[in-house]
MIDOSE-1310 file (N, C-alpha, C; in nm, 2 decimals, decimal comma, always signed):
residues 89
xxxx	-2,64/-2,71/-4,08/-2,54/-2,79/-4,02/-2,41/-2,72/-4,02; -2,39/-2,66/-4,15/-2,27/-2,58/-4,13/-2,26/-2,46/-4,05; -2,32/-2,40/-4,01/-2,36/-2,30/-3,91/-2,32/-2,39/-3,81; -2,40/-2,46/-3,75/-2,36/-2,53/-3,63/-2,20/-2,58/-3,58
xxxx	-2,15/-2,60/-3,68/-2,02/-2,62/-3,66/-1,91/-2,53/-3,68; -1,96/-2,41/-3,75/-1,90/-2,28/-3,75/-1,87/-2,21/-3,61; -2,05/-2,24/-3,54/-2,03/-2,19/-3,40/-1,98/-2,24/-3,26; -1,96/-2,38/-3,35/-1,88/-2,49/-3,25/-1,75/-2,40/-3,23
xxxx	-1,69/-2,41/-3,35/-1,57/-2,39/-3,40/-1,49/-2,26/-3,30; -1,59/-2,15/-3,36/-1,57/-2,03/-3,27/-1,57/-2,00/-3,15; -1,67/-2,16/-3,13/-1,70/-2,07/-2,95/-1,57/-2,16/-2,88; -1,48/-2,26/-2,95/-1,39/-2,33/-2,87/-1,26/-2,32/-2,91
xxxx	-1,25/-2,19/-3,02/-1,13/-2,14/-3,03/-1,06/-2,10/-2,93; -1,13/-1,98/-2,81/-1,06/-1,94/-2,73/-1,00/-2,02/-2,59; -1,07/-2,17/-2,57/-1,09/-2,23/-2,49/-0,90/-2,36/-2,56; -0,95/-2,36/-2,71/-0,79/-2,40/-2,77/-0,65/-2,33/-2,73
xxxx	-0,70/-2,18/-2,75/-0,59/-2,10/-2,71/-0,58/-2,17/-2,58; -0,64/-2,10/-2,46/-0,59/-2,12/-2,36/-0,54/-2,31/-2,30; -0,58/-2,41/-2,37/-0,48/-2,54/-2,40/-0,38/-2,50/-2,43; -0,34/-2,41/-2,47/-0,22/-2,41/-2,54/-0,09/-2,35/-2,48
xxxx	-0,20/-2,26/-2,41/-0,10/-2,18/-2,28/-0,05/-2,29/-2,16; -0,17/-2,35/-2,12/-0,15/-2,41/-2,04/-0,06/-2,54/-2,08; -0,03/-2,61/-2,17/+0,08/-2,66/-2,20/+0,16/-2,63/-2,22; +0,21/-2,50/-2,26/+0,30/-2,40/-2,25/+0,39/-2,41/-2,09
xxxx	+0,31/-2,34/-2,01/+0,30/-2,35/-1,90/+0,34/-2,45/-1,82; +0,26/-2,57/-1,87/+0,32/-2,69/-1,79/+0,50/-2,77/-1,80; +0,50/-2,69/-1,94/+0,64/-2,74/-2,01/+0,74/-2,64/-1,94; +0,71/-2,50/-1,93/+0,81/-2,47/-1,86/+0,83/-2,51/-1,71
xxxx	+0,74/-2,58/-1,62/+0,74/-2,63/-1,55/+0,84/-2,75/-1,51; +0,89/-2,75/-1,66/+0,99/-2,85/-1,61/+1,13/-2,87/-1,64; +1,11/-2,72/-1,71/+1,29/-2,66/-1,72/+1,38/-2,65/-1,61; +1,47/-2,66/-1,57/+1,56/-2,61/-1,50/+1,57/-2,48/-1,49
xxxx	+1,66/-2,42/-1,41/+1,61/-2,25/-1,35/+1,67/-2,16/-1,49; +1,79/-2,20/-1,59/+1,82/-2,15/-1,69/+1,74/-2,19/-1,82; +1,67/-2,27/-1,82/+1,56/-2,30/-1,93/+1,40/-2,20/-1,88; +1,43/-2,20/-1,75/+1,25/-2,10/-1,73/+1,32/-1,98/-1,72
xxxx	+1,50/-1,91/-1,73/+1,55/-1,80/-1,74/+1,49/-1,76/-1,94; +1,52/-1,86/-1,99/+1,53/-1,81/-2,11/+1,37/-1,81/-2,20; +1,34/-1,90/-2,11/+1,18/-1,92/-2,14/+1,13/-1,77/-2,14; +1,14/-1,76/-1,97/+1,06/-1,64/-1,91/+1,13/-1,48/-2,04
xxxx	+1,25/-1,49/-2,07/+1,26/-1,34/-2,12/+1,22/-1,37/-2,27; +1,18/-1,49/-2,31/+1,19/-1,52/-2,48/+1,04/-1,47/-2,50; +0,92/-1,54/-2,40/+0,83/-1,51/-2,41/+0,74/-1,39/-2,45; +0,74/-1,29/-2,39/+0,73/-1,16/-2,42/+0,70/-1,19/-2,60
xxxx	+0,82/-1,21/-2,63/+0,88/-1,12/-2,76/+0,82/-1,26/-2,87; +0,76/-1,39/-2,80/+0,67/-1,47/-2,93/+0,59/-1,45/-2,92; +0,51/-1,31/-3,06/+0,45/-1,28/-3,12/+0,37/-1,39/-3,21; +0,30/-1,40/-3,30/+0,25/-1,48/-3,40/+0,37/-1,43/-3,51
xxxx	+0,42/-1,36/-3,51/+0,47/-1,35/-3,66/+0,64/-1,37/-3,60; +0,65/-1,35/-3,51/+0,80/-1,38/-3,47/+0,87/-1,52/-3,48; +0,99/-1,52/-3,51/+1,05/-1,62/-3,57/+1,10/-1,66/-3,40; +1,05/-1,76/-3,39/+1,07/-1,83/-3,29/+1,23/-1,87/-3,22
xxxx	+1,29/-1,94/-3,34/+1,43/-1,96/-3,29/+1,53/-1,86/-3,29; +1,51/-1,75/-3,36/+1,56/-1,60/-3,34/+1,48/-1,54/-3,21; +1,42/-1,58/-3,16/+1,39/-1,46/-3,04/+1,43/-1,55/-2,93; +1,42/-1,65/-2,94/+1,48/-1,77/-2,83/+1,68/-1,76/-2,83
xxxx	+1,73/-1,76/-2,95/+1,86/-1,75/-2,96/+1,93/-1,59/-2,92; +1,86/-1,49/-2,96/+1,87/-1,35/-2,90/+1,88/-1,32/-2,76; +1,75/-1,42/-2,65/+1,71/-1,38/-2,59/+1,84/-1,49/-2,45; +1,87/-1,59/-2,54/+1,99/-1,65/-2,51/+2,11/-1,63/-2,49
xxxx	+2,15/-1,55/-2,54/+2,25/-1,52/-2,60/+2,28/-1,40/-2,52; +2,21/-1,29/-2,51/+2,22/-1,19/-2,42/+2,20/-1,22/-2,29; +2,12/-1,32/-2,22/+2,12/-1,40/-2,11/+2,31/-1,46/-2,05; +2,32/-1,50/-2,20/+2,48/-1,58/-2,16/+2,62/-1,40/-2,16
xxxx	+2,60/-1,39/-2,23/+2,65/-1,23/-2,20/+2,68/-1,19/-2,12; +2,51/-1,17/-2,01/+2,53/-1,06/-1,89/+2,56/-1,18/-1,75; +2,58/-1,27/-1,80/+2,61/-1,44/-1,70/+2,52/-1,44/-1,62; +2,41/-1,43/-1,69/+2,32/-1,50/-1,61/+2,25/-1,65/-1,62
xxxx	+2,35/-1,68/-1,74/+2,28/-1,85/-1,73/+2,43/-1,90/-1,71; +2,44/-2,02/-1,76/+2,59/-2,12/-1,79/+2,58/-2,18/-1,93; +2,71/-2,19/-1,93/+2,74/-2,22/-2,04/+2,79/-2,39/-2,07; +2,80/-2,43/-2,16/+2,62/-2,43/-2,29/+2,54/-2,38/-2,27
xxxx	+2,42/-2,31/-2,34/+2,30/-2,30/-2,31/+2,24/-2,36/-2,42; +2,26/-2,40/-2,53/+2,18/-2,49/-2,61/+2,14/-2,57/-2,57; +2,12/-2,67/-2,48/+2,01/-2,78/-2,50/+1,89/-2,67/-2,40; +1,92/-2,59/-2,32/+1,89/-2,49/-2,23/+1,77/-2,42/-2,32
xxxx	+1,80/-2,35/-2,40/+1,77/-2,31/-2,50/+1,64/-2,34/-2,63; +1,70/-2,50/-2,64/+1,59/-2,54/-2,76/+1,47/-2,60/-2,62; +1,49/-2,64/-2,50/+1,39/-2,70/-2,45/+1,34/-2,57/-2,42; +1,36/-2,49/-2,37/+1,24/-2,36/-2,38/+1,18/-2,32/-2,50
xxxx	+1,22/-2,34/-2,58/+1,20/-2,34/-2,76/+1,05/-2,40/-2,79; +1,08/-2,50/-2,71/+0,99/-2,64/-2,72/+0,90/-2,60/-2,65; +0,90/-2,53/-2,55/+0,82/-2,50/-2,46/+0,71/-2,42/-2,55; +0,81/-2,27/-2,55/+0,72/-2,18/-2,63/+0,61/-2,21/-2,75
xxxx	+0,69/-2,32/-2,82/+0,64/-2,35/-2,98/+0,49/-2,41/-2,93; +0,44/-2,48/-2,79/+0,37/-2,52/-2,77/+0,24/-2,42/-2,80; +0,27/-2,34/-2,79/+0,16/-2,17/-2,79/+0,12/-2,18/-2,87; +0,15/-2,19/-2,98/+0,11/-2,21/-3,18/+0,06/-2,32/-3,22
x	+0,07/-2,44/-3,14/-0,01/-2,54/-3,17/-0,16/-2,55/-3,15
């Protein structure tokens, strides 16, 4: 029995991942064009071991810099956050 559920397990891991994207996906879906700006350049760079609100606030931050978003970008910001964090669920 435990076998069986081992191979449950495994064979619907990859099928997890890809839920995960695709909620991913659907959430940037509903950013505004400076939330899928900061989404689209943060992504890349969330790794599994990457510190999430450091690659989102970096990738922000340089975004607001070269003026390519507006300012505020924090709530801009944490909802692509939100977006990404979806991946790791």
């Amino acid at each position: 029995m435990k076998k069986i559920a081992m191979v449950f397990l495994i064979a619907l891991a990859p099928a997890m991942a890809l839920a995960d994207q695709a909620a991913s996906t659907k959430c940037r879906g509903k950013l505004n064009a400076d939330g899928k700006l900061i989404y689209d350049k943060s992504l890349p760079l969330a790794k599994p071991d990457a510190n999430l609100r450091d690659v989102v606030t970096e990738q922000t931050r340089a975004l607001a810099e070269a003026g390519s978003i507006q300012l505020p970008a924090r709530e801009n910001a944490e909802a692509a956050g939100a977006c990404l964090k979806l991946l790791r669920t």
